[in-house]
C-alpha positions, -999 to 999 in steps of 0.1 A, spaced: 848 83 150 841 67 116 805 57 108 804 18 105 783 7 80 757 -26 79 771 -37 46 800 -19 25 806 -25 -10 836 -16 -28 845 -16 -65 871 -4 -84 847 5 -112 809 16 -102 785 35 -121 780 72 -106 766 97 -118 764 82 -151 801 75 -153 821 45 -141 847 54 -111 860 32 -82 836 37 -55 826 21 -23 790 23 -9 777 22 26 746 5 31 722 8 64 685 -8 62 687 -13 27 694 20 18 727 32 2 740 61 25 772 70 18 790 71 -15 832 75 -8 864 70 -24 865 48 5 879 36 31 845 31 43 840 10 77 812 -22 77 799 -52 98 804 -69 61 826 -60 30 819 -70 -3 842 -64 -26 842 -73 -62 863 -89 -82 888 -69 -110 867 -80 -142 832 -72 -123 820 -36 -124 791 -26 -98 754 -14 -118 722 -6 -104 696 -33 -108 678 -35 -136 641 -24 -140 616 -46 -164 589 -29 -168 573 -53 -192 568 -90 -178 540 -114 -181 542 -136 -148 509 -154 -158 500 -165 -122 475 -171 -112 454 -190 -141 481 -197 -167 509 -206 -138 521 -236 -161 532 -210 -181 552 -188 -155 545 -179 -125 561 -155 -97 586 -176 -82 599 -185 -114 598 -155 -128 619 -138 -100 642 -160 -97 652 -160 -138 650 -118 -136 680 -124 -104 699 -145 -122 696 -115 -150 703 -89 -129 668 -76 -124 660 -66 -93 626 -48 -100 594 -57 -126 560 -50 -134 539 -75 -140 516 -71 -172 476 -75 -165 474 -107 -190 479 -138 -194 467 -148 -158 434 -161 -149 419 -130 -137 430 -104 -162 437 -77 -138 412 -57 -145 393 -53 -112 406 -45 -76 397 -83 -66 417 -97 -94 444 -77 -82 441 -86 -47 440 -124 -62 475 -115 -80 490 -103 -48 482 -132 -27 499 -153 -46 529 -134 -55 560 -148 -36 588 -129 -53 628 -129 -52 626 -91 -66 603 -62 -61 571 -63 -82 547 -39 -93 515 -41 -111 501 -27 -143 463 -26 -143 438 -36 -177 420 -12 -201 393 -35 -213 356 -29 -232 343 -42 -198 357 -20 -174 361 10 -188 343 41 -170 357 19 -138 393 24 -138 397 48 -111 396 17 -78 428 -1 -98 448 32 -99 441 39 -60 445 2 -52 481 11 -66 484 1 -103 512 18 -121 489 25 -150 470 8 -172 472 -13 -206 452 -19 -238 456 -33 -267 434 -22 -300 438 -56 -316 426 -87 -304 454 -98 -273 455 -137 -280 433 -146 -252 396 -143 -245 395 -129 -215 412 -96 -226 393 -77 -249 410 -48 -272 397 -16 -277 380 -2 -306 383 36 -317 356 48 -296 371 29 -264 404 40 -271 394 78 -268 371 67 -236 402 51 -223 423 84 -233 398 108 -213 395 88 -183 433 78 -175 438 120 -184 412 126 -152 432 106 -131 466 115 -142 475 79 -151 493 64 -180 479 45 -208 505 19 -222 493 3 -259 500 -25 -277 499 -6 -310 485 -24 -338 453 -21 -362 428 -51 -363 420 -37 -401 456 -37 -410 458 -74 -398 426 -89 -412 439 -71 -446 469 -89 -447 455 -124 -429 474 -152 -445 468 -192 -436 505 -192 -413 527 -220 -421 564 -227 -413 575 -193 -439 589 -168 -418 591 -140 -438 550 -150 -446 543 -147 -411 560 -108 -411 538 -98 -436 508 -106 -419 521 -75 -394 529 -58 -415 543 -22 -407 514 -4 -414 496 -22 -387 521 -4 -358 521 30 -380 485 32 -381 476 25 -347 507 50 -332 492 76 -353 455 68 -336 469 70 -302 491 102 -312 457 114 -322 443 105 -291 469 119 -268 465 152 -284 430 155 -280 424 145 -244 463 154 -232 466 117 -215 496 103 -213 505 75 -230 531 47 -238 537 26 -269 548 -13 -259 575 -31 -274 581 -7 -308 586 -33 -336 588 -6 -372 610 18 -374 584 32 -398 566 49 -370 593 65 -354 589 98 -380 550 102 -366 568 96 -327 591 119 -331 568 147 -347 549 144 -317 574 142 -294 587 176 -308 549 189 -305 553 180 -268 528 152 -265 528 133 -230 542 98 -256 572 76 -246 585 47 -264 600 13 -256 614 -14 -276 630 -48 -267 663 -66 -270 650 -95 -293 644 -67 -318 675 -51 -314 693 -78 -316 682 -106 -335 669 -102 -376 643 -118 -398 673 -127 -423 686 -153 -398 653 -166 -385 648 -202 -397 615 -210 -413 595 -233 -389 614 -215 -357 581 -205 -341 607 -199 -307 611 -165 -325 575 -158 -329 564 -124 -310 538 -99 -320 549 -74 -338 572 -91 -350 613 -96 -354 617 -75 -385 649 -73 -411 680 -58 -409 677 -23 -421 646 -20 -391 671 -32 -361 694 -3 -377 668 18 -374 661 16 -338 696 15 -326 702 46 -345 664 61 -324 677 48 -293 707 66 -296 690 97 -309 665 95 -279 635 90 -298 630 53 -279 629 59 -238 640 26 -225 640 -11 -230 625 -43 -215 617 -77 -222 586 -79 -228 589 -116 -214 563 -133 -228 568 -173 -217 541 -199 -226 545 -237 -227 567 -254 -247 535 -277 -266 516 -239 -270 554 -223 -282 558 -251 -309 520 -259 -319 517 -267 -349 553 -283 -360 570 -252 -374 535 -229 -380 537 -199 -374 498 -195 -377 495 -214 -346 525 -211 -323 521 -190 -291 533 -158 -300 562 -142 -274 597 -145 -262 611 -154 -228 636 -128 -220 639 -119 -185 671 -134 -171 686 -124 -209 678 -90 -212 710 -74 -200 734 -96 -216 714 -97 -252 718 -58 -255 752 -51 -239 766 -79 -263 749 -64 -296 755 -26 -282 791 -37 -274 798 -50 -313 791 -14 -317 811 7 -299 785 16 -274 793 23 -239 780 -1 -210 765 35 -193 743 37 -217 727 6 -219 722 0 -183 702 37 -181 683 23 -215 675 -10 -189 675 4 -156 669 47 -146 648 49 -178 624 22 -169 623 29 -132 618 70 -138 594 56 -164 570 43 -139 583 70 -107 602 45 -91 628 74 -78 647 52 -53 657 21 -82 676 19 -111 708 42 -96 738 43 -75 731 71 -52 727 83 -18 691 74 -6 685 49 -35 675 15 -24 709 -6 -25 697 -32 -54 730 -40 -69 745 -59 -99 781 -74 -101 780 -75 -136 812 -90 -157 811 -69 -191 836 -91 -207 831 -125 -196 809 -148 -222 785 -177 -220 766 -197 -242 727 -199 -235 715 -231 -221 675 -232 -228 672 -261 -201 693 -243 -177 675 -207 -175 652 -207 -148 621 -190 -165 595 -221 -160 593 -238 -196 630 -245 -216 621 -222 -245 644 -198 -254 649 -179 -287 687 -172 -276 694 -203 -271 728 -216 -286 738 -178 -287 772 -168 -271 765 -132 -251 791 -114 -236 789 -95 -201 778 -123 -168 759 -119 -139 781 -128 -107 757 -113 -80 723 -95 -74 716 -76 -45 685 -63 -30 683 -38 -5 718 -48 3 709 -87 4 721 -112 -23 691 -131 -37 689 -163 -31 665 -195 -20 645 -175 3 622 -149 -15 628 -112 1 611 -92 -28 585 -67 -21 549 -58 -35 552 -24 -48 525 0 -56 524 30 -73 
């Protein structure tokens, strides 16, 4: 007799393996069981429609959620609800910009009461001047790892680490086998190249410049090979670095590499002056730099890709009338992150497999998260019916990240979200999302 399934999804076109094949999946207890040429047998049938083709969720493994503290600038239920709609079905949530940093076991504990989610969320801990020595209670409270930054972070209560701290940092997360991920730039390199902001974008690039990524990636490269931690470096802005990543790389350092879709796909040359909705640190930088690190990506000298979705309100996004000295730096990307890549990676000639294991294994094997991010049996059953063809124009004041920002908006993307599923369950109102730990 034929096994009979809780939910069974078929699709003439579902990524397997790595390829796309028509497939159905049987789903018991959130779990995908069976993978068939079908027919399989279920209490429900879903099946998709002829332009939809059937992905894993996708995994953001950069997100600032904000709550609690800064919730007015995002907060949980927002955020979740925007990375559904975008076919996110798992993030981590950075340790800034909430109100506590999460840099202690009760600010984490303060972050998990509050954190009613329509996806499941994981935590990164802090690396702070204050709480080094002490980092040991996050990562067995469940942390996925821990961040720093060695330049000031844009808010107070987030301290970056100096030389000294950095290599402190380094030898602890190496005793306990964690994962230190950097926002790579060098306070010297900024203060050198300090300018008074105003509404000129290409002024505001050359305060970052490159040499503030190179020269921090080469301290932490330094770092890593020294004390044999692993590390991570956020949101890769320069290309220029990637020669020193790569070398070390080769050397067989414990270094992986991320960059995000706003600097793949969107170039100084067509920012506006006084657009301060484009404002992110590092920065958007020019053509022949997005070239660059589409040609590393597909090389494999960058890992994966996430948003780094970095909302704030619309006053703090704008301050200052067109200054770039004084805007909020960050981009709101969640529930955009898919479609901004596939459309650019689409204009050339690259395959949809290959951006959704950019956006969804490689950020999930990333942080060990072995059942998400894949079609298979025993994976969790969180599911996108993704459109690859179909377009839209972006809305600002219809995405539902918390504040009507966006730096796509007015863009035409191609490939729609129809459908999210977790654990076999469309989201929808009633938040079913887990609190994941390492």
């Amino acid at each position: 007799m034929a096994t009979s399934y809780e939910v069974v999804v078929r699709a003439a076109s579902a990524l397997i393996d790595g390829r796309f094949r028509p497939a159905e999946l049987g789903i018991d207890a959130g779990t995908i069981v069976e993978i068939s040429d079908g027919p399989l047998d279920g209490a429900r049938i879903l099946t998709l429609a002829d332009d939809e083709v059937l992905i894993p969720g996708i995994v953001d493994t950069h997100v600032h959620v904000n709550e609690p503290g800064r919730t007015e600038w995002e907060g949980f239920a927002s955020a979740t609800r925007a990375a559904a709609a975008g076919g996110v079905t798992t993030i981590i949530d950075m340790p800034l910009n909430s109100i506590p940093a999460t840099t202690t076991v009760d600010a984490l504990e303060a972050k998990r009461a509050v954190a009613t989610v329509s996806v499941d969320t994981g935590f990164w801990g802090g690396a702070v001047p204050e709480n080094l020595g002490s980092l040991r209670p996050l990562h067995d409270a469940g942390v996925f790892g821990f961040k720093a930054f060695l330049a000031p972070s844009g808010v107070d209560e987030f301290g970056h680490l100096d030389a000294e701290q950095l290599s402190a940092a380094l030898d602890e997360i190496a005793a306990i086998g964690s994962v230190l991920i950097v926002h790579a730039e060098d306070p010297g390199v900024l203060d050198a190249h300090e300018n008074h902001g105003g509404a000129d974008y290409h002024a505001f690039v050359q305060s970052r410049p490159d040499e503030a990524e190179t020269t921090a990636i080469e301290r932490v490269i330094a770092g890593v090979r020294r004390s044999g931690a692993r590390a991570h470096i956020l949101h890769l802005s320069s290309a220029a670095a990637l020669p020193a990543l790569r070398a070390a790389r080769a050397e067989g350092l414990p270094i992986t590499v991320e960059t995000c879709p706003h600097y793949l796909t969107i170039v100084e040359e067509s920012i506006p002056d006084g657009a301060t909705q484009f404002k992110c640190c590092p920065p958007i930088r020019d053509e022949a730099n997005r070239e660059a690190l589409w040609r590393a990506l597909l090389d494999g000298d960058i890992d994966l890709v996430v948003t780094d979705h970095s909302p704030s309100t619309a006053e703090l996004k704008f301050a200052g009338a067109g200054d770039f000295g004084q805007a909020w730096g960050g981009i709101a990307g969640l529930q955009l992150g898919l479609a901004a890549v596939w459309s650019e990676a689409s204009r050339r000639g690259i395959p949809l497999e290959t951006v959704v294991g950019w956006m969804s294994r490689g950020p999930a094997d990333f942080v060990g998260l072995s059942r998400k991010g894949r079609l298979e049996v025993g994976a969790d059953a969180d599911l996108v019916a993704f459109a690859p063809e179909a377009t839209f124009t972006v809305d600002a004041r219809q995405l539902l990240h918390k504040n009507p920002v966006s730096a796509y908006d007015g863009r035409t993307l191609r490939g729609v979200v129809r459908g999210t599923w977790l654990r076999g369950e469309r989201v929808g109102d009633s938040p079913r999302g887990h609190l994941l730990e390492r």
